[in-house]
N, CA and C of each residue as an Amber inpcrd file, in Angstrom:
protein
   648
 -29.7550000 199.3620000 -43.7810000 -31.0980000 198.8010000 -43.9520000
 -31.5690000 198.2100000 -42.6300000 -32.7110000 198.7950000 -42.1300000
 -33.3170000 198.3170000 -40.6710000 -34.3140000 197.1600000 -41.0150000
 -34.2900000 196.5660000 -40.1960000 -35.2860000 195.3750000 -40.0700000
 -36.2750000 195.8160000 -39.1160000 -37.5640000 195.4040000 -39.3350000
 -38.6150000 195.6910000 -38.4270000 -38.8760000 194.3910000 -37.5270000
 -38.7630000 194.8240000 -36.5940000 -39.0940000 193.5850000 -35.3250000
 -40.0730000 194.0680000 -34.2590000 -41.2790000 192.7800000 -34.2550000
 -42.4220000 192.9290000 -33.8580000 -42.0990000 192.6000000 -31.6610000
 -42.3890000 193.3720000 -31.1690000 -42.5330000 193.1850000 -29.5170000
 -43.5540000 192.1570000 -29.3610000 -43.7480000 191.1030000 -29.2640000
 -44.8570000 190.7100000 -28.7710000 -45.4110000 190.5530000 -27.3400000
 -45.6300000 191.5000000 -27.1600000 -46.0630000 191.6070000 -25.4620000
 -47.4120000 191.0690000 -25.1230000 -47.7890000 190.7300000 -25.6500000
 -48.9050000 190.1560000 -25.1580000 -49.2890000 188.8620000 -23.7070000
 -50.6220000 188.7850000 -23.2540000 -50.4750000 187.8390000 -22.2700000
 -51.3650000 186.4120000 -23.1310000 -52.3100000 186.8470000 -23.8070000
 -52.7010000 185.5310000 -24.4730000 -52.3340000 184.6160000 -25.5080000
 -51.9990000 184.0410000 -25.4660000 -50.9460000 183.3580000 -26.0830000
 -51.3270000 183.0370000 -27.5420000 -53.0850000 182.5870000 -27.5540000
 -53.7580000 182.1230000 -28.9290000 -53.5910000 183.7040000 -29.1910000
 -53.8120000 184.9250000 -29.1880000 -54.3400000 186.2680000 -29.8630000
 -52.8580000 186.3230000 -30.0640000 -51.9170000 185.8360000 -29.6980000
 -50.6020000 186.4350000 -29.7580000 -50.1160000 185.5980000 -31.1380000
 -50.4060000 184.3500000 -30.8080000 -50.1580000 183.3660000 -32.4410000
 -50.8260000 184.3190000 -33.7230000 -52.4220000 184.7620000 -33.1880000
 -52.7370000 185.3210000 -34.2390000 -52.4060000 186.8050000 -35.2300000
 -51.7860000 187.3530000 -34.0370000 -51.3690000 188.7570000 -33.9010000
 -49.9580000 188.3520000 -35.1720000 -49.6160000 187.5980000 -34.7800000
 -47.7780000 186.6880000 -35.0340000 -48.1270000 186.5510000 -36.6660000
 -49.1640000 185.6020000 -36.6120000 -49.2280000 185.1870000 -38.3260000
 -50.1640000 186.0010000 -39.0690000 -50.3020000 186.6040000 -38.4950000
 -51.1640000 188.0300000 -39.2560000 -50.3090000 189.0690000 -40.1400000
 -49.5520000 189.2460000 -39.1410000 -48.2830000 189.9600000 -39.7930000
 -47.1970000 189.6080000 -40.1910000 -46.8250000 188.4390000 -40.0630000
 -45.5410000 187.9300000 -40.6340000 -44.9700000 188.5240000 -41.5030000
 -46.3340000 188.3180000 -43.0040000 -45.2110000 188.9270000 -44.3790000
 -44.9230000 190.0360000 -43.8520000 -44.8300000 190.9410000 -43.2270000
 -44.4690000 192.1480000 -42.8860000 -43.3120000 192.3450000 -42.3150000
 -42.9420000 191.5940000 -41.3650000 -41.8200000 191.1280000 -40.4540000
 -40.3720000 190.7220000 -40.2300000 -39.7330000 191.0880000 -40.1000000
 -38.1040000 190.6400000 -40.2860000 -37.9600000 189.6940000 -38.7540000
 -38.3710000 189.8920000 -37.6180000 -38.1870000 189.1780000 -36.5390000
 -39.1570000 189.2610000 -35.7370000 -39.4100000 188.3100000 -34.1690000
 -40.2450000 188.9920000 -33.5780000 -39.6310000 188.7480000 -31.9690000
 -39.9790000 189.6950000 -31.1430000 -39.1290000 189.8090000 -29.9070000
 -40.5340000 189.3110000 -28.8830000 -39.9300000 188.3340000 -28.0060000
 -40.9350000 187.7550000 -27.3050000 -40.1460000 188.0180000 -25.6460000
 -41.0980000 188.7310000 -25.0730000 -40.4860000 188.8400000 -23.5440000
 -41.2350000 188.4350000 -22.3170000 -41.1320000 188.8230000 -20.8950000
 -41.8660000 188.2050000 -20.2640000 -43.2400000 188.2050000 -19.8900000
 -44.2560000 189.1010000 -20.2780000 -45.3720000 189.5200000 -20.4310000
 -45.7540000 187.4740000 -20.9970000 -45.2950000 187.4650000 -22.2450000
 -45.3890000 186.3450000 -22.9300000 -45.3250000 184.8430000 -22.4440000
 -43.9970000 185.0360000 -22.4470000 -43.2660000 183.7570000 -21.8820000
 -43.4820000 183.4000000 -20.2760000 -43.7390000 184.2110000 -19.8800000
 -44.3440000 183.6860000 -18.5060000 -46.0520000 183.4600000 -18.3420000
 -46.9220000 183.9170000 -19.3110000 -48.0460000 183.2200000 -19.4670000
 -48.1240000 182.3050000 -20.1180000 -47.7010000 181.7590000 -20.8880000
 -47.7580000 180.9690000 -22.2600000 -46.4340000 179.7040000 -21.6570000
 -45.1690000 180.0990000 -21.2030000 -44.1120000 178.7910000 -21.3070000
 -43.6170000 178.6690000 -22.4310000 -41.9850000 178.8970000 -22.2940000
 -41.3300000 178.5050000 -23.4980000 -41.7430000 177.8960000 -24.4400000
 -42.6210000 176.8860000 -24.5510000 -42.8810000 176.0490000 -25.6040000
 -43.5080000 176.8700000 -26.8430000 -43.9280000 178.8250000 -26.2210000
 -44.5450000 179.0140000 -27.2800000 -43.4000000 179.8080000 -28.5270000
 -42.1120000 179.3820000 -28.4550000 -41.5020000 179.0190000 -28.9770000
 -41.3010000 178.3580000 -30.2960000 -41.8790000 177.2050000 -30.3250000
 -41.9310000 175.7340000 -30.8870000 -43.6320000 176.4410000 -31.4210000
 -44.4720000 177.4410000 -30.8280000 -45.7980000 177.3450000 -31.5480000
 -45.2870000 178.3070000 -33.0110000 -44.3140000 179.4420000 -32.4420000
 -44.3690000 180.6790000 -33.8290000 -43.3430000 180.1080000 -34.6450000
 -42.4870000 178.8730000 -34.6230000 -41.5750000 178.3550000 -34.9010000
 -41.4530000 178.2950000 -36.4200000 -42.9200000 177.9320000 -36.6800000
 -43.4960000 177.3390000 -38.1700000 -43.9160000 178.7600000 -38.8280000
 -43.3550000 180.0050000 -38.2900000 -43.7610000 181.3680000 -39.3220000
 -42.2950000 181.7630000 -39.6650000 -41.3670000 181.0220000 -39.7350000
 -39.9640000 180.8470000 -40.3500000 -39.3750000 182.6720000 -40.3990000
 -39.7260000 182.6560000 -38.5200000 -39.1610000 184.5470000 -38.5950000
 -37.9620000 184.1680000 -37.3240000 -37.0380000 185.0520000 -37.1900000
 -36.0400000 185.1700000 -35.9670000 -36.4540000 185.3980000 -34.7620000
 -36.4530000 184.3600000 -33.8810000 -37.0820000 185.0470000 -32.4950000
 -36.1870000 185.8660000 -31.4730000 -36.5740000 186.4630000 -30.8620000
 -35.5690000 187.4140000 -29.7770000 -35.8860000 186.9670000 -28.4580000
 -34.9390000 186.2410000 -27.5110000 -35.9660000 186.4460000 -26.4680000
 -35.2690000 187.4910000 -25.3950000 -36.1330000 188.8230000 -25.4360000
 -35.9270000 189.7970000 -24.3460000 -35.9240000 189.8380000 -23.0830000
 -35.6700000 189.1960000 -22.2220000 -35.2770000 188.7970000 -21.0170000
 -34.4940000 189.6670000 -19.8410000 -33.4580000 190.5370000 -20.9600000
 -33.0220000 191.1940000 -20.4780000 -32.4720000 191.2250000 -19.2710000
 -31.5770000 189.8830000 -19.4450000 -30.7390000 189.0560000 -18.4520000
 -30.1500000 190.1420000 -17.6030000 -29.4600000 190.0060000 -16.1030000
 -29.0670000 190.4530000 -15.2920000 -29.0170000 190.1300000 -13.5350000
 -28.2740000 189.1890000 -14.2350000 -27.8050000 188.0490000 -13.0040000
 -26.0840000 187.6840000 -12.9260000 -25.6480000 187.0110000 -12.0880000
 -24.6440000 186.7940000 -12.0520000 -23.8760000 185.8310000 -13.2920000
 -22.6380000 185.7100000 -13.4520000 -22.2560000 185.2230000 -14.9260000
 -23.1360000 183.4920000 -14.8970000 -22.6110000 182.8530000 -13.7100000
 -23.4580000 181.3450000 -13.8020000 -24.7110000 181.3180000 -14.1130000
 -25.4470000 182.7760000 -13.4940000 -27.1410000 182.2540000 -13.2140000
 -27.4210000 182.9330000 -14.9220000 -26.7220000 184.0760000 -15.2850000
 -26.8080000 184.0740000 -16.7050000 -26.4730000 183.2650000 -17.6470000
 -25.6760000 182.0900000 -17.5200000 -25.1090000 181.4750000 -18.3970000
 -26.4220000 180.1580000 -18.7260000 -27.3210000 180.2720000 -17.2530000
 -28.0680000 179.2160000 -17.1170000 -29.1020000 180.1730000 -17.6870000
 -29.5970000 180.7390000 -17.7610000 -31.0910000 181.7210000 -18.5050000
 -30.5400000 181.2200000 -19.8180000 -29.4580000 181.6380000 -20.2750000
 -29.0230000 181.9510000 -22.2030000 -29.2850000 180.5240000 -22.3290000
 -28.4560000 179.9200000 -21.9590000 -28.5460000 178.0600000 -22.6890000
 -30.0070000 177.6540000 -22.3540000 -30.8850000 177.9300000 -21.4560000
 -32.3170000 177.4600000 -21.8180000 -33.1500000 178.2160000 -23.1550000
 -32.6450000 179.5650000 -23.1020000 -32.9140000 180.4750000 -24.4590000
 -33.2110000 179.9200000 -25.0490000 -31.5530000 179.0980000 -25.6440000
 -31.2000000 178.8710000 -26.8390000 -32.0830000 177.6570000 -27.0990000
 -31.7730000 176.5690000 -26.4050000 -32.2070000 175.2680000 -25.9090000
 -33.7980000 175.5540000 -26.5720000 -34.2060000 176.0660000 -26.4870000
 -35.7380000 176.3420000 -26.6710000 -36.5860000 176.6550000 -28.1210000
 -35.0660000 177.3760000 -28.6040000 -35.1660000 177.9520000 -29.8970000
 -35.1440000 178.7520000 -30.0000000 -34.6580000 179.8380000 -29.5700000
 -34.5870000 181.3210000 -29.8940000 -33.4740000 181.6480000 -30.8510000
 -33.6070000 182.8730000 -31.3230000 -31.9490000 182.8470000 -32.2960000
 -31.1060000 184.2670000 -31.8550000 -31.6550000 184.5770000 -30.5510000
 -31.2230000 186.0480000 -30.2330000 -31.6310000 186.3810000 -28.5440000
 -30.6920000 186.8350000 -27.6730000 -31.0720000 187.0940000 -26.3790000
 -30.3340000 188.5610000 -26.1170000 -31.6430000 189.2040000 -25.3090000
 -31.0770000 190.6770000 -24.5900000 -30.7380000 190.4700000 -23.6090000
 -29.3300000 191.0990000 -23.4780000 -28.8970000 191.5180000 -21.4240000
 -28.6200000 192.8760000 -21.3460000 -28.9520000 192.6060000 -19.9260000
 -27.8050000 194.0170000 -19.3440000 -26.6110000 194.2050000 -19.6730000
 -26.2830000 195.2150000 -19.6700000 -24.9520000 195.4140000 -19.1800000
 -24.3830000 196.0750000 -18.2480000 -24.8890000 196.5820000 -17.0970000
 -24.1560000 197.1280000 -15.5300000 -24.1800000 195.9870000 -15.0360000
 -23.9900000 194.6240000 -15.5380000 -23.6110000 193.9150000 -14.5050000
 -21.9690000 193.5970000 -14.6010000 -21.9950000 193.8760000 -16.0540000
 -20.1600000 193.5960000 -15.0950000 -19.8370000 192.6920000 -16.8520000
 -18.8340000 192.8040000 -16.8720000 -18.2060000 191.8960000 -18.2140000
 -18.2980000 190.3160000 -18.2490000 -18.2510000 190.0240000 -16.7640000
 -18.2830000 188.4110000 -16.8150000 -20.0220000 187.8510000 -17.0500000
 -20.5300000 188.5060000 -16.2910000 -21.7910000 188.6460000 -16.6130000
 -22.0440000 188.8670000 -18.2500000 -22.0140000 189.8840000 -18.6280000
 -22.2500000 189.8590000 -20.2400000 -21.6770000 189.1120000 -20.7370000
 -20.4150000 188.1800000 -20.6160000 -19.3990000 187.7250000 -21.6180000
 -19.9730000 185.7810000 -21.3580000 -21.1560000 185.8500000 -19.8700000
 -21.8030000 184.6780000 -19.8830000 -22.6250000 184.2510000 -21.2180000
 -23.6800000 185.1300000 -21.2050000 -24.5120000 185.7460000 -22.4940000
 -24.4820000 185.6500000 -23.8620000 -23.3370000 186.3280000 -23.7970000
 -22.6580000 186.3740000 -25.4470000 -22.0340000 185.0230000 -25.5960000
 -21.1460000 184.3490000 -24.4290000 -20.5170000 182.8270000 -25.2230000
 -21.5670000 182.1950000 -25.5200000 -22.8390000 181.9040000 -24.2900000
 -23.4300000 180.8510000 -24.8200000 -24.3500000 180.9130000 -25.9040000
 -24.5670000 182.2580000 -26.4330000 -25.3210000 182.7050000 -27.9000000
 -24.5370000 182.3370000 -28.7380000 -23.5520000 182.4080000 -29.3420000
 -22.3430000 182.5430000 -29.8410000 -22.3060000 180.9210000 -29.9280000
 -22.4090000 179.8720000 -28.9460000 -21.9560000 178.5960000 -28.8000000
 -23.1220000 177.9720000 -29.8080000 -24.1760000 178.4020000 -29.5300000
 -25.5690000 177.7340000 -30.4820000 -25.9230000 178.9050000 -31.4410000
 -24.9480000 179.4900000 -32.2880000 -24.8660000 180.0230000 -33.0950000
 -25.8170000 181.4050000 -33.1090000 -26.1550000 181.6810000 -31.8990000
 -27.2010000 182.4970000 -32.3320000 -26.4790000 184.2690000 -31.4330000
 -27.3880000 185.4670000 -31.3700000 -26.7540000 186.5450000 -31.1040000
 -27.0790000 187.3450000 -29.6620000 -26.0800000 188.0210000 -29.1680000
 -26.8180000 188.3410000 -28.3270000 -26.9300000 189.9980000 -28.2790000
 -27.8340000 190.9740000 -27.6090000 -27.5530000 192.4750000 -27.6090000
 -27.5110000 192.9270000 -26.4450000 -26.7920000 194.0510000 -26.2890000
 -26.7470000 194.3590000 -24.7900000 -27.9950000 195.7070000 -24.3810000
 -28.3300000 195.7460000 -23.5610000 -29.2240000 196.9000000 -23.5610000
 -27.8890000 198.2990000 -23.3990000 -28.0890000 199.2120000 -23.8090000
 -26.9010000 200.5770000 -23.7600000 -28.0650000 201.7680000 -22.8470000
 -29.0090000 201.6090000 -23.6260000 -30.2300000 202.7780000 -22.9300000
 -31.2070000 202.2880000 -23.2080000 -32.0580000 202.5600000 -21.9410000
 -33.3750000 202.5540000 -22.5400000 -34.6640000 203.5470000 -23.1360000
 -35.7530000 203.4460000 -23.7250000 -36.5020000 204.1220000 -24.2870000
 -37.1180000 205.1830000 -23.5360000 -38.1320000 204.3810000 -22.2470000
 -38.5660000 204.9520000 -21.1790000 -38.0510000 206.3570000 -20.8300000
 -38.4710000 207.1660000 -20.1950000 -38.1760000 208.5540000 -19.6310000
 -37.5160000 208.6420000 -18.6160000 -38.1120000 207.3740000 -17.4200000
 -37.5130000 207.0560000 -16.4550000 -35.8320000 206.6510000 -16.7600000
 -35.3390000 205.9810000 -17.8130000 -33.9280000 206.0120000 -17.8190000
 -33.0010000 206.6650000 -18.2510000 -33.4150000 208.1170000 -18.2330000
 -32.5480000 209.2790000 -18.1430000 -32.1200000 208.9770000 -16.6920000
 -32.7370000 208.4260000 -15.9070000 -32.1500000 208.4310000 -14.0560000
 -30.6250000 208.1340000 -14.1840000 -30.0110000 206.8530000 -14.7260000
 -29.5200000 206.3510000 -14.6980000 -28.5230000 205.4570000 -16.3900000
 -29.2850000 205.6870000 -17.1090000 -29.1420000 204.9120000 -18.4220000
 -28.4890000 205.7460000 -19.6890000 -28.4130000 207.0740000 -19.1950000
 -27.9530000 208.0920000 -20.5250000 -26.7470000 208.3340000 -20.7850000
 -26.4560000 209.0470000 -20.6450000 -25.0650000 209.9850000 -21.0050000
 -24.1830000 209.4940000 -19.8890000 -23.0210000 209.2140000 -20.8190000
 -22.1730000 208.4950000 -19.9870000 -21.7220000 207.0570000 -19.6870000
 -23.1480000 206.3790000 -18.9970000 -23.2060000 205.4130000 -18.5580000
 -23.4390000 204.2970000 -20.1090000 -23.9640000 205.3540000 -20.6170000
 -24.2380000 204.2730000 -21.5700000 -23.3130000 204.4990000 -22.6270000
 -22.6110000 205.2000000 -23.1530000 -21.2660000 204.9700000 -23.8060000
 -20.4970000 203.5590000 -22.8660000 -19.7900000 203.7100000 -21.8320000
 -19.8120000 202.6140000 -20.9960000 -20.2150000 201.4290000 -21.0530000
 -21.5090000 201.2600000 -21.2800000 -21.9380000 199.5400000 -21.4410000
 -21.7700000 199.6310000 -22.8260000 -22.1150000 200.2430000 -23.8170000
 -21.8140000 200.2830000 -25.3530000 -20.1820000 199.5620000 -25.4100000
 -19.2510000 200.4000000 -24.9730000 -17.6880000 200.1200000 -25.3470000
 -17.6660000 198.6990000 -24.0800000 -18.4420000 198.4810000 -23.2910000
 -18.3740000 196.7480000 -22.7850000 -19.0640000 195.9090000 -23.9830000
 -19.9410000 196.0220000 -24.4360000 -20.7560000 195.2540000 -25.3850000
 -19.9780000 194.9230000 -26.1550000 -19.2050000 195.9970000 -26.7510000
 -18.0770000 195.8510000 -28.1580000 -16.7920000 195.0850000 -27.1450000
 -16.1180000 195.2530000 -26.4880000 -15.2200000 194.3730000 -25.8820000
 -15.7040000 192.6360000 -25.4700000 -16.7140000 192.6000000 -25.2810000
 -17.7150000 191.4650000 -25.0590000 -17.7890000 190.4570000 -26.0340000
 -17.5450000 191.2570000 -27.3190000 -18.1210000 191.0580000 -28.4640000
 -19.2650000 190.5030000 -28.8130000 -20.2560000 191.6330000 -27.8080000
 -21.9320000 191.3220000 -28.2970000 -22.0290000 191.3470000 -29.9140000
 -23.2460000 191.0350000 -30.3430000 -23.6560000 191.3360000 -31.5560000
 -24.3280000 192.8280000 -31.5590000 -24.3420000 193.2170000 -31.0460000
 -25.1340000 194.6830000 -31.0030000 -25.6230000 195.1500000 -29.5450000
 -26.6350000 196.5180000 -29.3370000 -26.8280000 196.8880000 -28.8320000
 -28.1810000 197.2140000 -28.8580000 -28.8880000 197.4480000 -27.2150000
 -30.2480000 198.3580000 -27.6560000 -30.3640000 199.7530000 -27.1980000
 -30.4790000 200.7250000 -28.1460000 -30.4680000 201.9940000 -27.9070000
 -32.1000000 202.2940000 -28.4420000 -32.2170000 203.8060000 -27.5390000
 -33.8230000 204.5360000 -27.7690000 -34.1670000 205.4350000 -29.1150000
 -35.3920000 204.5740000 -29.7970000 -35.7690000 205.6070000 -30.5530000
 -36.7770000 206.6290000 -30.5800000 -36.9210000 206.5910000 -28.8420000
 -37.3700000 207.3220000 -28.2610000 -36.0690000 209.0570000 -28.3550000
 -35.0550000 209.0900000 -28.3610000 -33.9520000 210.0480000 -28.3100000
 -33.0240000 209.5300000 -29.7160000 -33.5320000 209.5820000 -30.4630000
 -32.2760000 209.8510000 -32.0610000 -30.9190000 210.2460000 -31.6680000
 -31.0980000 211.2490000 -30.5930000 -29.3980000 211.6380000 -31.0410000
 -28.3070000 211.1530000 -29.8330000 -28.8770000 210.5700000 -29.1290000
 -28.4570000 208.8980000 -28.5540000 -27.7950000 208.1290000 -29.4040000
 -28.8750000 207.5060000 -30.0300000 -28.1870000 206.4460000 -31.0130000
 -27.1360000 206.7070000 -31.6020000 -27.3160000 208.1470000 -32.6370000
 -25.9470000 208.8790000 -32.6910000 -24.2490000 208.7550000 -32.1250000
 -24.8370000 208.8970000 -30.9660000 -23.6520000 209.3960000 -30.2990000
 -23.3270000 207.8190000 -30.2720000 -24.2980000 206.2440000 -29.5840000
 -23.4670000 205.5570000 -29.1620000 -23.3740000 204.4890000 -30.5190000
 -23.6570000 205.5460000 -31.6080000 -23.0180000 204.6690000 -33.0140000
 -21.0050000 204.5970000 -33.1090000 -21.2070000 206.0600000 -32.5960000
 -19.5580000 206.1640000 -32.5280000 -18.8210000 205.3120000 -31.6540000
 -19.6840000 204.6450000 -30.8660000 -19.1030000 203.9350000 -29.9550000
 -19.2290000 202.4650000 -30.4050000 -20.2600000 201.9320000 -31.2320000
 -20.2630000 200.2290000 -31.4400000 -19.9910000 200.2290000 -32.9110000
 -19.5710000 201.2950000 -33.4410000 -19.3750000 201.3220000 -35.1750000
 -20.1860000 200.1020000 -36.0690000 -19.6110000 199.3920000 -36.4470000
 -20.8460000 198.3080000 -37.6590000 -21.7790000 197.5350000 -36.5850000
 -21.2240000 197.4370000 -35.3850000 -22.7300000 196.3410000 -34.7540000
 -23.6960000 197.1100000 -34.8060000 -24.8170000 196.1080000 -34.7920000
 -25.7650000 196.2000000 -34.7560000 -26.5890000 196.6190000 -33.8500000
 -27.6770000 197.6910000 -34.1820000 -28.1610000 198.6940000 -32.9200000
 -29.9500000 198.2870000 -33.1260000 -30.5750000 197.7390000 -32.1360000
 -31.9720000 197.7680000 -32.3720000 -32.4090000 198.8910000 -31.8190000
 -34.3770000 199.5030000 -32.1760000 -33.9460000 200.9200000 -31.1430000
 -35.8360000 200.1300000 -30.5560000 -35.8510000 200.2010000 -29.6020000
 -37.0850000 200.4780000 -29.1120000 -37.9740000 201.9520000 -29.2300000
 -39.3140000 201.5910000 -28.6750000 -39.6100000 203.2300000 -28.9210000
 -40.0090000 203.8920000 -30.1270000 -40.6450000 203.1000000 -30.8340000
 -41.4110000 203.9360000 -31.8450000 -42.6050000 203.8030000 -31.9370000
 -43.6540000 204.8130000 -32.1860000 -44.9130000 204.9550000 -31.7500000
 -45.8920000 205.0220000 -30.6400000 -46.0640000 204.1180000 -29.9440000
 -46.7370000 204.5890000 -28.7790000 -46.0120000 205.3970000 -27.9230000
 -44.4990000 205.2070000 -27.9230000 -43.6560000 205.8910000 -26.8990000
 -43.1220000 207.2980000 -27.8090000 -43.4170000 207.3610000 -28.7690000
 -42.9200000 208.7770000 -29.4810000 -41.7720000 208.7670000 -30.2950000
 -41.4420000 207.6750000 -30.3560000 -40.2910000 207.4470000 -31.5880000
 -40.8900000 207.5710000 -32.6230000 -40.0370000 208.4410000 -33.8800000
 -40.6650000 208.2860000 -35.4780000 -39.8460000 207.5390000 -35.8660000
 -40.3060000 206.3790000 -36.8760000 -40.0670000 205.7940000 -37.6100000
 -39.6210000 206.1170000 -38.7390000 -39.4910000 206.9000000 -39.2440000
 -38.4050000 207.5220000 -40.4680000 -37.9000000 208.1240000 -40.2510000
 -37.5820000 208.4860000 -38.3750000 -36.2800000 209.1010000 -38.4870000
 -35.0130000 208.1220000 -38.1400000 -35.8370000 207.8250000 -37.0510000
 -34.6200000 206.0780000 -36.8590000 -33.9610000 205.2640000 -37.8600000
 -35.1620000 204.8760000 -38.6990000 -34.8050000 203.8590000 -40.1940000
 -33.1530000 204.2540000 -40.2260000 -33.1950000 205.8900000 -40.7190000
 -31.7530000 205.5880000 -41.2820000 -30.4870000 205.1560000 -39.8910000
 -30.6390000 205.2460000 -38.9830000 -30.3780000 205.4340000 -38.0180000
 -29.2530000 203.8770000 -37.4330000 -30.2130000 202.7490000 -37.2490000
 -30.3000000 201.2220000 -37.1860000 -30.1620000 200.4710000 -37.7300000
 -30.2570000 199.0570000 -37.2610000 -30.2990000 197.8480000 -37.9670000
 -31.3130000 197.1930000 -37.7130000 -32.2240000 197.7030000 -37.0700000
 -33.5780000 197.3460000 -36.6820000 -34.6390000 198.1430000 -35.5180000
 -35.9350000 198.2440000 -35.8470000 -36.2560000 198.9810000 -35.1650000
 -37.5700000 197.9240000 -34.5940000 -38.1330000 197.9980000 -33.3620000
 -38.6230000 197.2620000 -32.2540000 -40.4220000 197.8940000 -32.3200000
 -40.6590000 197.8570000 -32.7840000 -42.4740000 198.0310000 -32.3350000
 -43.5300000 197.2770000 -31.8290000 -43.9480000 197.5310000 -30.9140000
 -45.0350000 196.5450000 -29.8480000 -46.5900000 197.2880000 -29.9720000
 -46.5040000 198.0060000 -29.0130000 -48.0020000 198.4230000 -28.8260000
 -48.5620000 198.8460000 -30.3030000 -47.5110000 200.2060000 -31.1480000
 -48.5690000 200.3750000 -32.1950000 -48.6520000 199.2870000 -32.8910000
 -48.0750000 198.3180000 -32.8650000 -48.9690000 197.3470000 -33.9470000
 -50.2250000 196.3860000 -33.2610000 -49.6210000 195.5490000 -32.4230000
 -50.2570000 194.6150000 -31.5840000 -51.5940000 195.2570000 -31.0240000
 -51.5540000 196.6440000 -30.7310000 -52.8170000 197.3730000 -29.8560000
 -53.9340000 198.2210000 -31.0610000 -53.4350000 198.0670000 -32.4820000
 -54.0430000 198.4300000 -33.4420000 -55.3020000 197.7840000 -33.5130000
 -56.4010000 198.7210000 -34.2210000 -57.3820000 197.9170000 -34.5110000
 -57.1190000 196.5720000 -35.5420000 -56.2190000 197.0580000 -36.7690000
 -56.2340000 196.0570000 -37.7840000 -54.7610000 195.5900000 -37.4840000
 -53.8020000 195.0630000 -36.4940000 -52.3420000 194.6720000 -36.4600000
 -51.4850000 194.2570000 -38.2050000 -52.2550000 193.1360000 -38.8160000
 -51.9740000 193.6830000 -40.1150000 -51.6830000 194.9710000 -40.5320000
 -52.8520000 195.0920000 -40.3080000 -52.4850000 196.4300000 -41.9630000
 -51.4910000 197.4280000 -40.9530000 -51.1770000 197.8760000 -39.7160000
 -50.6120000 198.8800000 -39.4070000 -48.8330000 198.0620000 -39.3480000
 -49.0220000 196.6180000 -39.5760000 -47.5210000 196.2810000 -39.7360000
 -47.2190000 196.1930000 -41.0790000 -47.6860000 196.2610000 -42.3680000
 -47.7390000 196.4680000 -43.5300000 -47.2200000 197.5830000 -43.5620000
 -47.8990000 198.8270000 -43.0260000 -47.8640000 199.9480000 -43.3810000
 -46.6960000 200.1750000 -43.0880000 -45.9610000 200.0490000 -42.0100000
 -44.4870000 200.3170000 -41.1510000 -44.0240000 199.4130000 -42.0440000
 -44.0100000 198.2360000 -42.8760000 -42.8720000 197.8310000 -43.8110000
 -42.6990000 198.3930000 -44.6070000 -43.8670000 199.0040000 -45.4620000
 -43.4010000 200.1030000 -46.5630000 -42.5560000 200.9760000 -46.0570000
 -42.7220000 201.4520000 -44.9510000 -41.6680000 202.5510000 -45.0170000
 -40.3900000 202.0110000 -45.0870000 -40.2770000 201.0290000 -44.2810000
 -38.8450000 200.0120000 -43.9590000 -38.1480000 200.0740000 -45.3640000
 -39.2190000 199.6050000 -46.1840000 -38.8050000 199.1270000 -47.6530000
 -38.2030000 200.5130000 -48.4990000 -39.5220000 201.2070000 -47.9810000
 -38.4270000 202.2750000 -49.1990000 -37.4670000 203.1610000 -48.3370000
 -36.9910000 203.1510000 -46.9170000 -35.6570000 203.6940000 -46.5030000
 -34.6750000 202.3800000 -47.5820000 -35.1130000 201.1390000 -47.4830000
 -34.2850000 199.7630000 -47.8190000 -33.5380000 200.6010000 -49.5000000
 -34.7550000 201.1060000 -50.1950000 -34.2280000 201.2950000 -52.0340000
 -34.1570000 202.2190000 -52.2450000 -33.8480000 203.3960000 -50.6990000
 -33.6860000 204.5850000 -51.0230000 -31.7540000 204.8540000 -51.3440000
């Protein structure tokens, strides 16, 4: 059963609250990255706090283990219940990440691939089995793989077995959404909802489907 988690990329912070509580009932989490948090300031945190959803903050750490250890504990510190890193930086580096998520109870994922086209350069085959089997030695909580490429995820399911896989990449970037569902443990959508005319109703619509992969 996938959870739907909202990208909030946005730069305005009030359209972004509204975007946020518009769709909630719809929502299993919402992933806030730097588009956001660097216009707005952590505190907007403490604003979506009161729509009682999981925040992510995508950050997508990749620094040395100290200077990571210092990003995660402000994360957390802030309120988040979930942080993304790299993983080519190295195990001590990720294993910064994961303790201090882990310490304030909350999770962390490693990126394995990304969605983009551009990270076939570097991010595919191979390499990313690799950070996958670091993530699981790490003992991340999961991973982020593309649902931009299905048979990715596939392959690096064999590699993180029950953790948890979010996938970026559905809709504006060409991911389908009912093919992933069965696929994950959550799937990541930004632009098609947020860039919709009605953000409601097109995050409604993507829960039904959620729901009936959920009672299928």
């Amino acid at each position: 059963m996938a959870d739907l988690i909202l990208a909030l990329d946005l730069l305005d912070p009030m359209y972004a609250r509204e975007v946020a509580e518009s769709c909630a009932a719809s929502l299993d989490a919402i992933k806030l990255g730097y588009p956001l948090i660097l216009s707005a300031g952590l505190g907007v945190v403490k604003d979506l706090a009161d729509l009682g959803l999981p925040l992510i903050a995508d950050f997508k750490v990749a620094d040395i283990p100290n200077t990571n250890g210092l990003i995660a504990n402000q994360v957390f510190s802030a309120g988040f219940d979930a942080i993304i890193c790299h993983g080519f930086t190295g195990r001590d580096a990720v294993e910064a990440c994961v303790d201090a998520a882990h310490a304030y109870g909350g999770e962390c994922f490693v990126v394995a691939e990304m969605s983009h086209p551009g990270a076939l350069s570097f991010f595919s085959r191979g390499v990313a089995e690799q950070i996958a089997t670091l993530a699981v030695e790490c003992r991340a909580d999961g991973i982020i793989a593309p649902a931009t490429r299905p048979e990715r995820i596939r392959a690096l399911r064999s590699v993180v077995r029950s953790r948890k896989i979010y996938s970026p990449g559905i809709g504006t970037q060409g991911g389908d959404l009912r093919s992933v569902l069965p696929l994950v443990e959550g799937v990541i959508v930004g632009r098609t909802i947020y860039g919709a005319a009605d953000p409601a109703k097109e995050a409604a619509v993507m829960a039904a489907i959620v729901n009936d992969e959920r009672s299928s």
